[in-house]
C-alpha positions in Angstrom: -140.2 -103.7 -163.2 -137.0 -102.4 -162.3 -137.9 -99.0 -163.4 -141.3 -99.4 -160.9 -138.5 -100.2 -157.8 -136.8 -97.7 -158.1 -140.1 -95.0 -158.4 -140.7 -96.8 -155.2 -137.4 -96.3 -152.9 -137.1 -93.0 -154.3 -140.8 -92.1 -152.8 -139.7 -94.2 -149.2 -136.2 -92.2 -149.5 -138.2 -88.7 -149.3 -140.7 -89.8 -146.9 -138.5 -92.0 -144.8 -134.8 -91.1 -145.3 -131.6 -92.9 -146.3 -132.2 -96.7 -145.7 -128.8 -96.9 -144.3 -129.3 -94.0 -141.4 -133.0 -96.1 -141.2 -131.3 -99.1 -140.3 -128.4 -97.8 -138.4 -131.6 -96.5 -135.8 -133.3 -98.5 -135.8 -130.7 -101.3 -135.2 -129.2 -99.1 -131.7 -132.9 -99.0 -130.5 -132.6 -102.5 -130.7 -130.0 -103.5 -129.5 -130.8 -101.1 -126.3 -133.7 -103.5 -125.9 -131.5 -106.4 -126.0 -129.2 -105.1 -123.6 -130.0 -107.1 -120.3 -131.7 -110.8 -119.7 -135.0 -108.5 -119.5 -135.8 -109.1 -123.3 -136.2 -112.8 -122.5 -139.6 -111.6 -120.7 -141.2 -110.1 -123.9 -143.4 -112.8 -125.7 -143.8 -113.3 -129.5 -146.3 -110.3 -130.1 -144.2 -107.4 -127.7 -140.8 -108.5 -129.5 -142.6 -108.2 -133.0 -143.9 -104.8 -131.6 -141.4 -103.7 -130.5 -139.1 -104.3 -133.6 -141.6 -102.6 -135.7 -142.1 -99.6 -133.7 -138.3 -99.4 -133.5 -138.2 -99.4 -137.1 -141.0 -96.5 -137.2 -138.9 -94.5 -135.1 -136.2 -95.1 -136.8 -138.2 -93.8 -140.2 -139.3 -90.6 -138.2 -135.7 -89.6 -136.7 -134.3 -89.9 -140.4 -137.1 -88.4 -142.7 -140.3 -86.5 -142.3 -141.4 -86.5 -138.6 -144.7 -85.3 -139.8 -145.5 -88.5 -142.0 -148.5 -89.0 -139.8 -148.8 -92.6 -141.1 -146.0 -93.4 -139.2 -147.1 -92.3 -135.8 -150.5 -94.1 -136.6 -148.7 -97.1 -137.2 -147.0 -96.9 -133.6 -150.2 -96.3 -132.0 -151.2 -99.2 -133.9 -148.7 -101.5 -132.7 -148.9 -100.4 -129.2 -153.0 -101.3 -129.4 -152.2 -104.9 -130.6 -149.6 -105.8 -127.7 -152.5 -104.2 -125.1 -155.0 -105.7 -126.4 -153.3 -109.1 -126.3 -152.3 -108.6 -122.7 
């Protein structure tokens, strides 16, 4: 099993980057969301949103901007917060 883990975050690592530049991103976006009382007027589904599509950015600025799953999965999130508005 441990052999199958590590296949795996060696395939993210090349897609996605180092997990530690990953999460260095994608933490500033968010905490340039958090910045003001104006995240208190996001409900449940635009927070979650929003914390996954910073964490898709995050994946793009630090490893292969052409991964075209990730900018589907932006799209993606962006549909479910309009479509619950």
């Amino acid at each position: 099993m441990s052999n199958e883990i590590e296949n795996v975050l060696q395939e993210r690592g090349a897609t996605y980057g180092d997990f530690r530049a990953v999460a260095y991103r994608s933490q500033s976006i968010q905490t340039h969301l958090r910045l003001d009382d104006s995240a208190k007027r996001y409900n449940d589904v635009q927070r979650e949103a929003l914390q996954m599509i910073a964490s898709k950015l995050a994946r793009i600025a630090s490893g292969d901007a052409n991964h075209r799953d990730s900018w589907i999965d932006i799209a993606g999130y962006a549909k479910l917060v309009a479509d619950s508005i």
